[in-house]
C-alpha positions in Angstrom: 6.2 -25.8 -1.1 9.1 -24.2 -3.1 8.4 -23.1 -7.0 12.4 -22.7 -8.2 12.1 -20.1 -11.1 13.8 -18.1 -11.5 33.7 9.8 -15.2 33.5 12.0 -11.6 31.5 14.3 -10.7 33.5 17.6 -8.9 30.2 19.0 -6.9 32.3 19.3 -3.5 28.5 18.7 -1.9 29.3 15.0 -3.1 32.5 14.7 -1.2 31.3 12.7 2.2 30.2 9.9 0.3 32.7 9.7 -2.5 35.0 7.5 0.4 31.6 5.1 0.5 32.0 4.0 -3.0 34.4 0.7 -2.5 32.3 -0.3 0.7 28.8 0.2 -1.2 26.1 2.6 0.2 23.3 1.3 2.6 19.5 1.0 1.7 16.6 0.2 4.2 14.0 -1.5 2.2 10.5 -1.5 3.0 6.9 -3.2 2.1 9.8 -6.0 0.2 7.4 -8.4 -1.3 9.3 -11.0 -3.1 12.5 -8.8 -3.6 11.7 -7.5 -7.1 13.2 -3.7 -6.3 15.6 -5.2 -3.1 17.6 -7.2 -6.3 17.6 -4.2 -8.4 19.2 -2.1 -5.8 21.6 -4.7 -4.8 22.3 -5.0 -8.6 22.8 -1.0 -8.5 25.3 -1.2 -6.0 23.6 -0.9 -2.8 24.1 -3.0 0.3 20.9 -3.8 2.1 21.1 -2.4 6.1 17.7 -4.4 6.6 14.5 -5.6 4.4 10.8 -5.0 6.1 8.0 -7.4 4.8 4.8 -8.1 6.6 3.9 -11.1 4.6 5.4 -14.6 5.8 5.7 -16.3 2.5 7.6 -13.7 0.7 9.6 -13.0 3.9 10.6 -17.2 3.3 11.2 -16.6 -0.2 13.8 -13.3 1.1 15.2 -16.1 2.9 16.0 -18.4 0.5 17.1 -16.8 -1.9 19.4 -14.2 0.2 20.5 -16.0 3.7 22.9 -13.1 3.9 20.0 -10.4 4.5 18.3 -9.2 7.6 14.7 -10.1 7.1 12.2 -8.0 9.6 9.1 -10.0 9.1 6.6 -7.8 10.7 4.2 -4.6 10.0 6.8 -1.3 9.2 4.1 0.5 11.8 5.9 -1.3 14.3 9.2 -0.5 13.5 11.5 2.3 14.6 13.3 4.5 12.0 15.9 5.7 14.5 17.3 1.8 14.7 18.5 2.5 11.2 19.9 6.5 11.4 22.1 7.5 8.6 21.4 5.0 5.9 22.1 6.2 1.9 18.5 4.7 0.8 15.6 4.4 2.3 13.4 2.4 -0.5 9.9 1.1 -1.0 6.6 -0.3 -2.8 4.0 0.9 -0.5 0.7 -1.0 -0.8 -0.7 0.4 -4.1 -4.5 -0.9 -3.8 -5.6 2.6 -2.5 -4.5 4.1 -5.2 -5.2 1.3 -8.3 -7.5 2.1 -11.2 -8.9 -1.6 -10.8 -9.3 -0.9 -7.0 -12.3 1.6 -5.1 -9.3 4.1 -5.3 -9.7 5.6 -1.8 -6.3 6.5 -1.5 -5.3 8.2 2.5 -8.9 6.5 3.6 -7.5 3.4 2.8 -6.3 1.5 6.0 -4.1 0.2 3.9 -2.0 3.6 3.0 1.1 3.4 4.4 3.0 6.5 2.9 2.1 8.1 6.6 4.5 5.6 7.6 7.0 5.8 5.5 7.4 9.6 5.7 7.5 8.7 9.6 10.8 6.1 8.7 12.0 8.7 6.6 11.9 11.8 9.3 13.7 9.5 11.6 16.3 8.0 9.7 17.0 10.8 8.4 18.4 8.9 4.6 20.2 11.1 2.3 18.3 9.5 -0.4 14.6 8.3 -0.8 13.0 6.3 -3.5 9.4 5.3 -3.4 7.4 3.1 -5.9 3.8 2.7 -6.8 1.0 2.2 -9.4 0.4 4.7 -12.3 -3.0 5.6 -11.1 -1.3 7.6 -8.1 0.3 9.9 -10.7 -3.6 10.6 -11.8 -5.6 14.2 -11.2 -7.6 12.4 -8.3 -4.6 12.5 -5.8 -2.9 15.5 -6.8 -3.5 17.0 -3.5 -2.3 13.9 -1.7 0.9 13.6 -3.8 1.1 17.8 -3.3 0.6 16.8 0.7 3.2 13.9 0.7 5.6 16.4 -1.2 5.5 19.1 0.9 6.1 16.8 4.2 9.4 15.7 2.1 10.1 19.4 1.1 9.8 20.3 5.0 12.4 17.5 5.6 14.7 19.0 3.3 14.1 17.1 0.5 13.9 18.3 -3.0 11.8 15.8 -4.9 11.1 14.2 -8.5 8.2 12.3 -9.7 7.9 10.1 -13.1 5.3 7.2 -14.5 8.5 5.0 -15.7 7.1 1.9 -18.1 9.1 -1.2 -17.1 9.4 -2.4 -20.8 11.8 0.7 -22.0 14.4 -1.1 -19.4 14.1 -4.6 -21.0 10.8 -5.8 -19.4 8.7 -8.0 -21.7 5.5 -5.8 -20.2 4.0 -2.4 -20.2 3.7 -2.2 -16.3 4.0 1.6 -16.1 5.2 2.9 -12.5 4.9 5.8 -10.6 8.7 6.6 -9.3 9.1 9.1 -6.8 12.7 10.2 -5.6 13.4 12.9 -3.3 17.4 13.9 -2.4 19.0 16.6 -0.4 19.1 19.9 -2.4 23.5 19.3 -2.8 22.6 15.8 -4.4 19.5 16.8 -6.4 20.9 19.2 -8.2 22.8 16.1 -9.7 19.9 13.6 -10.0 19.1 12.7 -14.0 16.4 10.1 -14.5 17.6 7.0 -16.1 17.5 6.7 -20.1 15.7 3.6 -21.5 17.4 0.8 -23.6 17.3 1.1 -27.3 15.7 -2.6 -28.0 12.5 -4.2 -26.5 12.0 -7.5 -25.1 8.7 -9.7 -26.9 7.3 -12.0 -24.5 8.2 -14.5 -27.2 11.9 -13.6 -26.7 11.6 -13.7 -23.1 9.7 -16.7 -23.1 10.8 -19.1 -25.8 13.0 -21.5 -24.1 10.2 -22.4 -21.7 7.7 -23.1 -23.8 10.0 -25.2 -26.2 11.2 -26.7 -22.7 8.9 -30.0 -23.3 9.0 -30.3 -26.9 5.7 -28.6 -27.9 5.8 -29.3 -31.6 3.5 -25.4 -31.7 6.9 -23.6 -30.4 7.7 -21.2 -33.8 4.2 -20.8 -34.4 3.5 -19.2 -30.9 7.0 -17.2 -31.3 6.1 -15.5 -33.9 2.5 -14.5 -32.3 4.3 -13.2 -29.4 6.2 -10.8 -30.8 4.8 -8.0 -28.2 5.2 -7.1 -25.0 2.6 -8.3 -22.8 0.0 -6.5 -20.5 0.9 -5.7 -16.7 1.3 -8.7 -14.5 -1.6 -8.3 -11.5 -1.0 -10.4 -8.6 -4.2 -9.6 -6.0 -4.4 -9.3 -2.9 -5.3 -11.6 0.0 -8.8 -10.7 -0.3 -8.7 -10.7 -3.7 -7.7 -12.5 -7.3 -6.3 -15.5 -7.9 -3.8 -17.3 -9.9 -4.7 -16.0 -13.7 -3.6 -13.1 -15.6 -5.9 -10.6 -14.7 -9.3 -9.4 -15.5 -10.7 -9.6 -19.1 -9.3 -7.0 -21.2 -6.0 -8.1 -19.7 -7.1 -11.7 -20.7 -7.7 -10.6 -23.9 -4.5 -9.1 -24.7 -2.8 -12.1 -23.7 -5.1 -14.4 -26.0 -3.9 -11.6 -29.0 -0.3 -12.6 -27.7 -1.0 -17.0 -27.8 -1.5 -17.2 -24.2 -4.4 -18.4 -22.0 -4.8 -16.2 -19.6 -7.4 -17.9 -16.8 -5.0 -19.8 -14.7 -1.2 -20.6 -14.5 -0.1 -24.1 -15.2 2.0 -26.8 -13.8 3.9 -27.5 -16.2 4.9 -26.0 -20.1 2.9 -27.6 -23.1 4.1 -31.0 -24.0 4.6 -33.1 -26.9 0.7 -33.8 -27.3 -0.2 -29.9 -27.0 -1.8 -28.7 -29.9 0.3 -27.0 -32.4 -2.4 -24.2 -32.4 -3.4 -24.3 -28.9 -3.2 -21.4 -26.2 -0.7 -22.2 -24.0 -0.6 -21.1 -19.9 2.1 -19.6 -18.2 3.9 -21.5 -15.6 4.6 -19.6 -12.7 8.6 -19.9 -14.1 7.0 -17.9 -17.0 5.6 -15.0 -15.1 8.7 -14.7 -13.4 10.2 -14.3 -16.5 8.2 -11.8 -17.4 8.8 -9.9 -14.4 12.7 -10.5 -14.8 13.5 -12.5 -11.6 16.3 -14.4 -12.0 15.6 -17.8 -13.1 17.5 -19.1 -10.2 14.8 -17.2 -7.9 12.8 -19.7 -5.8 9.4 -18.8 -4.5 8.1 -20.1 -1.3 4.6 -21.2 -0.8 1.5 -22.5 -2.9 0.7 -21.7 -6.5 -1.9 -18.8 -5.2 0.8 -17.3 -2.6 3.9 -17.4 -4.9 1.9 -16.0 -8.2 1.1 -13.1 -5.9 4.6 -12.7 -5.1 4.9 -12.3 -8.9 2.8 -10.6 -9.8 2.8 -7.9 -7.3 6.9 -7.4 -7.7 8.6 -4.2 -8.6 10.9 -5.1 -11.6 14.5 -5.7 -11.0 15.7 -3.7 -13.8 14.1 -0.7 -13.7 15.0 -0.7 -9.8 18.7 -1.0 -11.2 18.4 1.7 -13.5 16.8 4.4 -11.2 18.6 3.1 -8.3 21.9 3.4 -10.3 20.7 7.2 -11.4 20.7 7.4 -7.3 23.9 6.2 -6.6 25.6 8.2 -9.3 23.9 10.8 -7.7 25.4 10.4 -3.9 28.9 9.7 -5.0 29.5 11.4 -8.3 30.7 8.2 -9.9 28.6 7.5 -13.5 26.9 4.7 -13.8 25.7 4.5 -17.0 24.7 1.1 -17.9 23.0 -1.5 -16.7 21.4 -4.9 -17.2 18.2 -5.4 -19.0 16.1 -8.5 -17.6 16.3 -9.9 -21.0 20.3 -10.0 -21.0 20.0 -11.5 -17.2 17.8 -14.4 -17.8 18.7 -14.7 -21.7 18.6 -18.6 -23.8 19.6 -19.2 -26.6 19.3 -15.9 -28.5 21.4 -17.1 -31.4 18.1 -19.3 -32.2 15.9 -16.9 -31.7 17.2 -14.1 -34.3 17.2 -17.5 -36.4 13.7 -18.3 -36.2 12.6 -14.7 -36.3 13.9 -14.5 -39.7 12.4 -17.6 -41.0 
């Protein structure tokens, strides 16, 4: 089943790949999911050598939605870094549960830590730039000696290294979900390397959102507008073992209720005609992808469960654009200083909406 939703730079060190810029530079990306940071870096500029996912259902969703793209379906243990030698980018979202505040937190005990496996990739193909993603919670105290570890592996591969906690709404996200960036670059480039600057304007979840729920003539539109005039919580998609299709756990649940919405299960379909005009509305999954800024024309493969996991679990498209653009400015000395918000991508009707926020 199928859910449709949605000036130069003279450092000489850059020289080599300055001749790369009209054929676009190469990225191997790993641990893909549904294609949240693979669409981001293709949006950047980057051409994608290969995409690794384990999981079957988002590796049909890849498909789908990019026929063009190599799709390894298959555990990155198993797969040789020397196959892909010489790539620009290697890039990633390794499994965050070792790591998550709402998880037991057992970060390198966890069977299911696979930065050992990247930093294998990464020794043998040898990229001349590396981005890695995660959760906020591996920025805390508890795995400073982990991320010292994983650093100084880098540093012996001769790669200097940056680290931020990036929050996905200051690059027109309408939700918090804070995320641990890590990029690491050969000294000549990282001398270079400037994080990206956030957007001036924040995306509500009502902006993001109102076309959708006015989609089926839910006389309660305005009214829920104008509650949702935040941004909204982080997204949390679970596991296999774990979690289900519904916002989160309580507090989460609670911050959505503060923002009109009902967060204990996803719905079919928006609220119709015979909704009531004060009720609490569920997102579809079209909605959550929304709020992760897929584009609408996005399809998701497999059940409700499977493809709100795909959701909720994705790295944001336009904060992958806007660090993976501060990468590629990096490499070939060519600015790129603007970008496209999710807001701007997936935007309806906003001539109405400044209307109705003023009424």
């Amino acid at each position: 089943m199928v859910d449709s939703v949605i000036q130069s730079c003279h450092n000489p060190f850059l020289m080599p790949r300055l001749e790369q810029v009209h054929t676009k530079l190469s990225v191997l990306d790993i641990c893909t999911g549904a294609g949240g940071e693979a669409i981001g870096l293709e949006a950047a500029g980057f051409m994608h050598e290969a995409v690794i996912e384990i999981d079957a259902a988002a590796c049909q969703t890849l498909r789908l939605n990019r026929p063009s793209w190599r799709v390894i379906e298959g555990d990155i243990r198993e797969v040789n870094g020397l196959d892909f030698r010489g790539i620009d980018l290697l890039a990633g979202g390794v499994p965050c549960p070792p790591f998550t505040i709402a998880g037991k937190q057992l970060g390198a005990d966890d069977e299911r830590d696979l930065f050992p496996e990247a930093l294998r990739l990464i020794e043998q193909a040898k990229p001349a730039a590396v981005m890695l993603e995660n959760v906020p919670g591996f920025a805390s105290e508890k795995f400073a000696a982990y991320r010292r570890s994983l650093i100084q592996r880098l540093n012996r591969l001769g790669y200097e290294v940056a680290w931020r906690v990036l929050n996905s709404s200051d690059y027109g996200v309408p939700q918090l979900r804070p995320r641990f960036i890590l990029v690491a670059l050969h000294h000549p480039y990282f001398d270079n390397f400037s994080w990206p600057l956030s957007i001036e304007t924040t995306t509500t979840v009502g902006q993001a959102l109102h076309d959708l729920m006015a989609s089926r003539g839910w006389p309660g539109v305005h009214q829920w507008f104008l509650k949702a005039s935040g941004i909204a919580p982080t997204l949390v998609g679970g596991s296999k073992k774990h979690g289900g299709p519904d916002l989160g756990p309580t507090r989460a649940r609670k911050q959505w209720e503060a923002l009109g919405v009902d967060g204990k299960g996803i719905a079919d379909a928006p609220p119709g005609e015979d909704f009531p005009v004060d009720g609490l509305p569920r997102l579809t999954l079209s909605m959550t992808a929304r709020i992760q800024t897929f584009p609408d024309s996005w399809a998701f493969a497999g059940g409700k469960t499977a493809a709100y996991r795909q959701i909720g679990n994705a790295f944001p498209p336009p904060v992958s654009e806007a660090v993976g653009k501060a990468i590629l400015s990096t490499l070939t000395g060519q600015k790129h200083c603007t970008y496209s918000s999710g807001w701007n991508a997936n935007s309806r009707k906003l001539d109405s909406l400044k209307k109705n926020e003023k009424r």
